[in-house]
C-alpha positions in Angstrom: 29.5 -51.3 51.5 32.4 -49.8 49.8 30.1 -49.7 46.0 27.2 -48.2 47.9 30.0 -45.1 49.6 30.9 -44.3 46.0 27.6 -44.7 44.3 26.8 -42.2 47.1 29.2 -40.0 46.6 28.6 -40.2 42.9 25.1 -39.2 43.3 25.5 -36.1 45.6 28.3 -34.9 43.4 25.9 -35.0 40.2 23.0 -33.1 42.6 25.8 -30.7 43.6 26.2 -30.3 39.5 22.8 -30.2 39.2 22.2 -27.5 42.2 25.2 -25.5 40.6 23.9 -25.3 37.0 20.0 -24.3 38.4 21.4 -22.1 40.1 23.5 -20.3 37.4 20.6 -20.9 35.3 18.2 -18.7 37.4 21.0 -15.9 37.7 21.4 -16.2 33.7 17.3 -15.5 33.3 17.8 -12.8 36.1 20.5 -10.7 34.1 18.5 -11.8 30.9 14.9 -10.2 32.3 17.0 -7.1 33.5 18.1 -6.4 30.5 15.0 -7.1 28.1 12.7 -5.3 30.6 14.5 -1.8 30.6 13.5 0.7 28.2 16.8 1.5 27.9 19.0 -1.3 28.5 22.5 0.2 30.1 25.7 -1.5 29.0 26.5 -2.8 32.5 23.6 -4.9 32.2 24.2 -6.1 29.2 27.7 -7.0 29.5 26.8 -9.0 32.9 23.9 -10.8 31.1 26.8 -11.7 27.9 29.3 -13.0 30.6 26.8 -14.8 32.3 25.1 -16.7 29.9 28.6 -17.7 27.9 29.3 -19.5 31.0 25.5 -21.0 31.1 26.2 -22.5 27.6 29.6 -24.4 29.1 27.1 -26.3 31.5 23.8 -26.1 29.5 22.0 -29.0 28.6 21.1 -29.8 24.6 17.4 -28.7 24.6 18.3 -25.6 26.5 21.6 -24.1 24.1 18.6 -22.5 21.8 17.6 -20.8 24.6 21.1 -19.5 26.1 22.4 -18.7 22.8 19.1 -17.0 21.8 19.4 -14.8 25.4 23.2 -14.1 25.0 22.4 -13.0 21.4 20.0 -10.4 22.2 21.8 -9.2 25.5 24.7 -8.4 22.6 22.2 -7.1 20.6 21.1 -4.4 23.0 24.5 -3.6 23.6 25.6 -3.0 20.1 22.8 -0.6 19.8 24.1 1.7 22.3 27.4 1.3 21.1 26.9 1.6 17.7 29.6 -1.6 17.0 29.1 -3.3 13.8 31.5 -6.1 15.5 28.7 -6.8 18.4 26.0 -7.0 15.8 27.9 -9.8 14.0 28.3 -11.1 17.0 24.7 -10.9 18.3 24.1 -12.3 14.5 25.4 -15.1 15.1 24.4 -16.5 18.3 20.5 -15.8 16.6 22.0 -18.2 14.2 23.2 -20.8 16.6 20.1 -21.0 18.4 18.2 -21.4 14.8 20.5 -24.3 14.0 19.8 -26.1 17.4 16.0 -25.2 17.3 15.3 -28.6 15.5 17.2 -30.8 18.5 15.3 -29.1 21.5 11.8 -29.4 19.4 13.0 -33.2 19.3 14.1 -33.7 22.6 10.7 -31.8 24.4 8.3 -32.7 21.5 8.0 -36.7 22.6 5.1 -35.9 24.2 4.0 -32.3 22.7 3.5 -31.3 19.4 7.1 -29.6 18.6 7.3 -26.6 18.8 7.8 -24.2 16.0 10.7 -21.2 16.2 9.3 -17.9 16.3 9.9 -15.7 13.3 10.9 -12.9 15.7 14.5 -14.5 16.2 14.9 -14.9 11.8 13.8 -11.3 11.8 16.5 -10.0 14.7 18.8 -12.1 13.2 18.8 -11.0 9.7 18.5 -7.1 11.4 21.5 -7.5 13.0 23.5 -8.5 10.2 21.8 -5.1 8.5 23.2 -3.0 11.1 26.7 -4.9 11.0 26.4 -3.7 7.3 26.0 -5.9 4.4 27.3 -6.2 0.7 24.3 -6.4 -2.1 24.3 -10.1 -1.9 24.1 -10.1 1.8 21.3 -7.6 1.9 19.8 -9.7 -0.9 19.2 -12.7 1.8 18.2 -10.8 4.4 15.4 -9.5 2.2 14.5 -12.9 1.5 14.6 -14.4 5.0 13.0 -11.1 6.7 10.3 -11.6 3.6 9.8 -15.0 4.5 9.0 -14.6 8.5 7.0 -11.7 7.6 4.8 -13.2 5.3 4.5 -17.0 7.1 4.6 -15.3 10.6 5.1 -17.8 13.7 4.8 -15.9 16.8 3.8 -18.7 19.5 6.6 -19.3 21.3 8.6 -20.7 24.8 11.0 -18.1 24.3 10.1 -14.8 23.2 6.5 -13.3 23.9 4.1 -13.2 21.2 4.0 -9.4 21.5 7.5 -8.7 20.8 7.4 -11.5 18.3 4.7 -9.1 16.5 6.8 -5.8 17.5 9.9 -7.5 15.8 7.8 -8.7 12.7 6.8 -4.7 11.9 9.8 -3.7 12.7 11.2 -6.2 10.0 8.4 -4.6 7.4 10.5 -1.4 8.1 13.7 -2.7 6.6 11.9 -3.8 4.0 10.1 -0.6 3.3 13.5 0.8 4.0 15.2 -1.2 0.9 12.1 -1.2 -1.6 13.0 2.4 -1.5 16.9 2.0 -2.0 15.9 1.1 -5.4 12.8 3.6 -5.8 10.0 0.5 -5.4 8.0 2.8 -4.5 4.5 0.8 -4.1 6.2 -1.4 -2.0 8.4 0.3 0.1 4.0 2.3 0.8 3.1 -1.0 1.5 5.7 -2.1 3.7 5.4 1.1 5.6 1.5 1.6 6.1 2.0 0.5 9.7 5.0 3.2 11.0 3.1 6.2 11.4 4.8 8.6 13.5 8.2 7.6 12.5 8.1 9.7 9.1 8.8 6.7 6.7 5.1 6.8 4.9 5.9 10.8 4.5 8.9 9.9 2.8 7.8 8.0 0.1 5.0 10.5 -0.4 7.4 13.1 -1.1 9.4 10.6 -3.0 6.3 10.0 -5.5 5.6 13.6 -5.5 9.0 14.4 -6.5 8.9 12.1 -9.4 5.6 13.4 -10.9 7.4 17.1 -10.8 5.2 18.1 -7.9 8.2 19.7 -6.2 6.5 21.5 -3.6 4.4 18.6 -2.6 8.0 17.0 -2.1 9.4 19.6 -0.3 6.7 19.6 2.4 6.5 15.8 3.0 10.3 15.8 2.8 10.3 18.5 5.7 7.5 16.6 7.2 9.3 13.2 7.5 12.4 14.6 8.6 10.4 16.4 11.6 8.9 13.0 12.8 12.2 10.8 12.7 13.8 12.8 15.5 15.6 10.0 17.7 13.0 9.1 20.8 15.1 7.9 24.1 12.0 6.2 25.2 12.0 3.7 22.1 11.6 0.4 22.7 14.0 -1.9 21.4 12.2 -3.0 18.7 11.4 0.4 17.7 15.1 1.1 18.1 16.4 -2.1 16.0 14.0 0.0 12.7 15.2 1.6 10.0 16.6 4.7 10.7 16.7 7.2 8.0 19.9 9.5 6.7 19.2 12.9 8.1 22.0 14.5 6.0 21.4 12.7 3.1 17.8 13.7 3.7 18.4 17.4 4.3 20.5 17.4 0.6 16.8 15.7 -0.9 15.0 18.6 0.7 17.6 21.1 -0.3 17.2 19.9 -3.7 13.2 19.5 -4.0 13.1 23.3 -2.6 15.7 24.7 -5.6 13.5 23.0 -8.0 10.2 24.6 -6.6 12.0 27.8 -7.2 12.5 28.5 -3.3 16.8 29.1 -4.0 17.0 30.7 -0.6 15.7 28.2 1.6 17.7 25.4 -0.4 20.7 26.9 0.4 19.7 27.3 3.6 18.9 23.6 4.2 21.9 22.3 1.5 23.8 24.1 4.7 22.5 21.9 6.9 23.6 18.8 4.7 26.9 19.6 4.6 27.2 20.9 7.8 26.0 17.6 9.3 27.7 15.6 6.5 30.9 17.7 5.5 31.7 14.3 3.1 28.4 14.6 1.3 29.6 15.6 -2.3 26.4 15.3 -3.6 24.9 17.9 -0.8 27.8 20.1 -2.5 26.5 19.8 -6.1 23.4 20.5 -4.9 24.2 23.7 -3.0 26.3 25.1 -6.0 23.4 24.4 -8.3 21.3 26.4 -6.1 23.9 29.6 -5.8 23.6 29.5 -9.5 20.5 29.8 -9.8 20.4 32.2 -7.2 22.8 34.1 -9.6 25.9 33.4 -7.0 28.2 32.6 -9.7 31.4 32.7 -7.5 30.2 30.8 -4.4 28.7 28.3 -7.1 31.8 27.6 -8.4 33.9 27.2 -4.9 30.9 24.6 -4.5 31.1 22.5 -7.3 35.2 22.7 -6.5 34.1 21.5 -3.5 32.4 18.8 -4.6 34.5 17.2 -7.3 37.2 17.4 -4.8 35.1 15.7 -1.9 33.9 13.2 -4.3 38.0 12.4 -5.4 38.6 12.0 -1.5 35.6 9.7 -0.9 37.1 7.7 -4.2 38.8 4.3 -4.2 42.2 4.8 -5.9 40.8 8.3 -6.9 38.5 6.8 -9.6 35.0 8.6 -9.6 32.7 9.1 -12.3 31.2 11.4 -10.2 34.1 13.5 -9.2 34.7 13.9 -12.9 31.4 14.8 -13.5 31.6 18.2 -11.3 35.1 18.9 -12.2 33.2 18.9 -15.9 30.5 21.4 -14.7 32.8 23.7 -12.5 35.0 24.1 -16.6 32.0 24.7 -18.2 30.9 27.2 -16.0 34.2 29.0 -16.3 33.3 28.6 -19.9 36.4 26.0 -20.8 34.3 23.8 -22.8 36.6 21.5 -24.1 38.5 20.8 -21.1 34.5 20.3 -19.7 34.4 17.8 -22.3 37.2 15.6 -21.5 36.1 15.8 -18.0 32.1 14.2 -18.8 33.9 12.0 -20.9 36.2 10.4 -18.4 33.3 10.7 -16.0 31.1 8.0 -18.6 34.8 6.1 -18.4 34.5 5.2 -14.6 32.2 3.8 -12.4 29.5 6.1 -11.8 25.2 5.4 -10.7 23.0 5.5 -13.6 21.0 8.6 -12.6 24.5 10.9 -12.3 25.8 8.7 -15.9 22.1 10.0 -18.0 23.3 13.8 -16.8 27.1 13.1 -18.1 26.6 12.3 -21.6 23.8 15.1 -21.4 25.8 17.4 -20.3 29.1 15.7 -22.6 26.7 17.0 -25.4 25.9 20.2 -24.4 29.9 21.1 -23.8 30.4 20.5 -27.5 27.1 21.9 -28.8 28.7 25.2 -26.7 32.2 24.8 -27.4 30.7 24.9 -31.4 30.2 21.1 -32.5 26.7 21.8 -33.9 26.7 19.3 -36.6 28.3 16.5 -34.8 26.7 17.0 -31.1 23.2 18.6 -31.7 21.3 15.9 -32.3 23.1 13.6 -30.0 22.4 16.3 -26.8 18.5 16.5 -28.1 18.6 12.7 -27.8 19.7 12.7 -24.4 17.4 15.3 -22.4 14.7 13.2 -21.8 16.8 10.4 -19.6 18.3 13.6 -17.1 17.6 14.7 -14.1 15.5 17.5 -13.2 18.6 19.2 -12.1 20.2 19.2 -15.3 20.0 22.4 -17.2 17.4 21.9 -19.8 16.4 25.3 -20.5 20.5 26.2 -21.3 20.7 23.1 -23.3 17.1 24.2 -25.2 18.7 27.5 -26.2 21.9 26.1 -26.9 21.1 23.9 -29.7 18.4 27.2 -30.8 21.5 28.8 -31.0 23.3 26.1 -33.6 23.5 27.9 -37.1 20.2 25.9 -38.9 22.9 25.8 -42.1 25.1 23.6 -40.4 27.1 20.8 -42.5 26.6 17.4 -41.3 30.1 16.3 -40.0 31.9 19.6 -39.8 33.3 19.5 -36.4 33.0 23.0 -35.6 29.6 23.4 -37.0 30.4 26.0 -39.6 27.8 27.7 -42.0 27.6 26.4 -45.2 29.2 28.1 -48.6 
């Protein structure tokens, strides 16, 4: 009689368990379905559907930690996109991760009589976008690119867990960050392709302008530029897939139009816009450059100067332990335009000397050149300046250099420094 009391007891305390993690189980779906039904999930929300499910895991059974840690994951997901916190996006990184790792026990444990069953690419994808948003080193980014790839291309969207159209939704939202780093490194034919399905959120018109900028057609540029930076305005009503894209650098995308419309002759309106950069990006040396470049042309010689001031100084500030190639690089140009061409030249020199992108380092030896050839190394520099044109930037002043080395006495003896007529 005695067993059978405690056998009893036993039982009805393991129902009361039972009873107790159901019903904390239901509440965790409930604060789950309230936050990934809102348009617009709101941070109370999400921060009850966190706490809740970290205490679901405590009591959770084996096949169902995917699940929990899967839900808690994207409930910290939602709430890092409204904050903006690259520490919740780890996070939310992370628990993707732990329910990828324990997808191959619950496919065990429910499969014995069921095909298993397979884990959607929709959680590889959000897991490899949150670690995006978190921010990641080149190596980091380079897996992400290679598991994002990989879902995209060997899609799985039939799923327990996630519905199939928000597995698709994540999948194209996950051809946007690739889109988005094809173009990092100007792949443009695949950052098109990647991008062929996000109309209406100015990505395609960005690498149109992008291609049209590179074959010279700088009006062409200009106007899908402008175009692209219309249609990325932020939408409130996003969903959250929509929200987890890509999302484009207005300022750094005002400085691109600022400089597309200098080159198609339009000075005005690229100051005008080159405002706009720095004004929404004060810390934008390269909006700077580009804005000086354009009072220069537009024959504002003394504004031009405060600019590129500006932007070798900006440039220093943005500098670890003050080393920038860059910095150096408009220090050079602001000397040469105050016509002190060998203190220019020490300047492009130390700019070649530190770290510096290869696109600014063609325009430094360019423009290392043309200091001398001006400062009256004919003989020595000449050639060595001609050499270098073809490799600069449209925004490097050819038509100067042109009539610079024009200017170079023909009679010039090879190796005198100074370029002095022959006797």
């Amino acid at each position: 009689m005695h067993r059978w009391i405690l056998a009893f007891a036993g039982a009805s305390a393991l129902l009361a368990a039972d009873d107790a993690r159901l019903a904390l189980s239901l509440k965790a779906q409930s604060e789950f379905d309230r936050v990934a039904l809102a348009a617009t999930p709101d941070l109370r929300s999400t921060i009850a559907c966190i706490q809740t499910q970290a205490s679901l895991l405590a009591v959770a059974l084996p096949e169902e930690l995917p699940l929990v840690h899967y839900h808690k994951g994207f409930c910290t997901l939602a709430s890092a996109i409204v904050t903006r916190n690259a520490g919740e996006f780890t996070e939310a990184a992370a628990e993707f991760d732990k329910a990828i790792a324990g997808w191959a026990a619950r496919a065990q444990i429910l499969g014995k009589n069921r095909p298993p069953e397979q884990l959607p690419s929709g959680l590889r994808v959000l897991a490899s976008i949150a670690r995006l948003e978190a921010g990641l080193d080149d190596p980091g980014m380079d897996r992400a690119q290679a598991q994002i790839a990989s879902s995209v291309e060997n899609p799985v969207c039939a799923s327990s867990i996630m519905p199939s159209a928000f597995c698709g939704e994540l999948l194209q939202t996950g051809r946007q960050w690739l889109g988005w780093m094809a173009l990092r490194h100007d792949y443009l034919d695949d950052a098109a392709r990647y991008f062929a399905g996000s109309a209406g959120t100015g990505w395609p018109e960005w690498v149109t302008g992008r291609q049209a900028f590179l074959a010279r057609r700088y009006q062409d540029a200009a106007r899908q530029y402008r175009q692209a930076i219309n249609l990325a305005k932020p939408d409130a009503a996003a969903s959250l897939a929509d929200r987890l894209g890509a999302r484009p650098d207005l300022p750094a995308e005002l400085a691109e139009l600022g400089g597309a419309l200098l080159l198609a002759g339009d000075s005005t309106a690229a100051i005008a816009t080159l405002d706009a950069a720095v004004k929404a990006d004060p810390s934008s040396a390269r909006a700077l450059y580009l804005r000086a470049r354009a009072k220069e042309v537009a024959g504002q010689t003394e504004a031009a100067l405060t600019d590129y001031n500006l932007a070798a100084r900006t440039a220093f500030a943005n500098a670890r332990d003050l080393a920038s190639g860059e910095a150096h690089l408009y220090r050079g140009i602001l000397l040469y335009s105050r016509k002190d061409y060998g203190h220019a030249e020490d300047e492009f020199s130390s700019a070649l000397n530190f770290d510096i992108s290869a696109g600014l380092r063609a325009d430094a030896a360019a423009w290392r050149h043309l200091a001398a050839v001006a400062n009256g190394s004919c003989a020595a520099s000449r050639q060595h300046l001609e050499q270098a044109l073809p490799a600069v930037s449209p925004y490097f002043p050819k038509d100067e250099a042109r009539a610079r080395m024009a200017a170079c006495p023909s009679t010039a003896l090879v190796g005198d420094p100074r370029g002095a007529p022959a006797k």
